[in-house]
C-alpha positions as CSV (number, residue, x, y, z in Angstrom):
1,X,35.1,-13.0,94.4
2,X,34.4,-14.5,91.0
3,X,33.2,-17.8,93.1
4,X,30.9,-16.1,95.0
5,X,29.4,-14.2,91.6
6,X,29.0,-17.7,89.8
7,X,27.6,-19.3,93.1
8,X,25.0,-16.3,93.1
9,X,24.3,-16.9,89.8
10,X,23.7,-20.4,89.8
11,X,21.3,-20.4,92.5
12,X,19.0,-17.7,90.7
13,X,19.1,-20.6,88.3
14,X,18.0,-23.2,90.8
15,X,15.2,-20.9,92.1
16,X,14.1,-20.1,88.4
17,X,13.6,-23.8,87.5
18,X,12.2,-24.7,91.1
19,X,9.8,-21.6,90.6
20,X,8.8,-22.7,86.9
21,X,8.1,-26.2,87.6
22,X,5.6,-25.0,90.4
23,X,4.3,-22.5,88.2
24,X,3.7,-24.9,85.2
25,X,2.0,-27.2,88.3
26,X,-0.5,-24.1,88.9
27,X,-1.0,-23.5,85.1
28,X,-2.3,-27.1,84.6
29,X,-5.0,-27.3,87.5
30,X,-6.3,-24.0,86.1
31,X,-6.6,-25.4,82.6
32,X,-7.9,-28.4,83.7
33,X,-10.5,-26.0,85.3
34,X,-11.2,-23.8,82.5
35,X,-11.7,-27.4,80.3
36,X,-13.8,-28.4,82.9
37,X,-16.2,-25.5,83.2
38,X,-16.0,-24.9,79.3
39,X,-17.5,-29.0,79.3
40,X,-13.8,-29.9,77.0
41,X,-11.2,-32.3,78.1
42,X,-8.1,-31.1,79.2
43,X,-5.0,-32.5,77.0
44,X,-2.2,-31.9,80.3
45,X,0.9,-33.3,78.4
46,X,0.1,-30.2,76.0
47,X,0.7,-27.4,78.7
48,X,4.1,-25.4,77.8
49,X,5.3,-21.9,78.7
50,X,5.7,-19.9,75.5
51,X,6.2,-16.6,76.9
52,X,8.2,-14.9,79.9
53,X,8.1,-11.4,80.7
54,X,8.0,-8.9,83.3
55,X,5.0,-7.6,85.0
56,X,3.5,-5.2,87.7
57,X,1.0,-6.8,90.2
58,X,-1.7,-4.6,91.5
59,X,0.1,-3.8,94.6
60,X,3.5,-1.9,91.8
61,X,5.6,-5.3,92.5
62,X,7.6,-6.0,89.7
63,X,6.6,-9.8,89.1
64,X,7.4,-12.9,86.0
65,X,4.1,-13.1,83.9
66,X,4.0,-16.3,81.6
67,X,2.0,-17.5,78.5
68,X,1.1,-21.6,78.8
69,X,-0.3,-22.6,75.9
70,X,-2.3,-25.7,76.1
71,X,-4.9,-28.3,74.3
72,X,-8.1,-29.5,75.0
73,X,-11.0,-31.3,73.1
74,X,-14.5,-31.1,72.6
75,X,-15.5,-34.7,70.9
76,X,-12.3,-36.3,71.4
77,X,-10.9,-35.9,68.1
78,X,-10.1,-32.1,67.5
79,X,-7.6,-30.4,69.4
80,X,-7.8,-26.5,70.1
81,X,-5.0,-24.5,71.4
82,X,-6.0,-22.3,74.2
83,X,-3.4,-20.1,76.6
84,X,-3.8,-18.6,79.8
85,X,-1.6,-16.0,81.3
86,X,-0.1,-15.9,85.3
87,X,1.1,-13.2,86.9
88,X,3.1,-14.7,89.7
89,X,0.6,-17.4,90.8
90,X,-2.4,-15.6,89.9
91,X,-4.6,-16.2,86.6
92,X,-4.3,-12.7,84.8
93,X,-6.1,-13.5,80.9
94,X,-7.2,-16.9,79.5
95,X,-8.3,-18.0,76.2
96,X,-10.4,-20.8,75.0
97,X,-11.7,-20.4,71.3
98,X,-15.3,-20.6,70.1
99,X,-16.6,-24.3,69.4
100,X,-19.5,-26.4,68.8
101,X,-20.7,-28.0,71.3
102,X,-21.0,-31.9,72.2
């Protein structure tokens, strides 16, 4: 029985990382997008998950919501820290500080 408990309990593991890697994925293309339609450049090697918690979607399902916090750059030289927030796949609250423009 024990096995079967630690087998269970590895593959939640498994999925977790599996399912954080893909989420991480999501979270870059929509900074990149954000950056892009802010005119800033997108630093991607920046991008890390600060927060995990539990959420409800719109629909009452109990869902992982998580914080990536991320860079980008207006002239090249300055870097801002900016975060977004998913809720499952879905882009929930994002942040991108005021700056002068180019």
């Amino acid at each position: 029985m024990a096995e079967w408990v630690l087998l269970g309990i590895m593959a939640v593991l498994v999925w977790f990382w599996f399912d954080s890697v893909a989420k991480r994925e999501i979270a870059i293309r929509i900074g990149q997008q954000l950056a892009a339609r802010c005119q800033l450049q997108f630093l991607d090697e920046s991008v890390a998950c600060e927060r995990l918690r539990l959420g409800r979607d719109s629909n009452g399902h109990l869902q992982i919501e998580r914080t990536y916090y991320f860079d980008v750059s207006n002239r090249g030289v300055e870097r801002m820290a900016c975060q977004l927030q998913l809720r499952g796949k879905h882009l929930i609250a994002w942040h991108i500080p005021p700056y002068a423009p180019q």
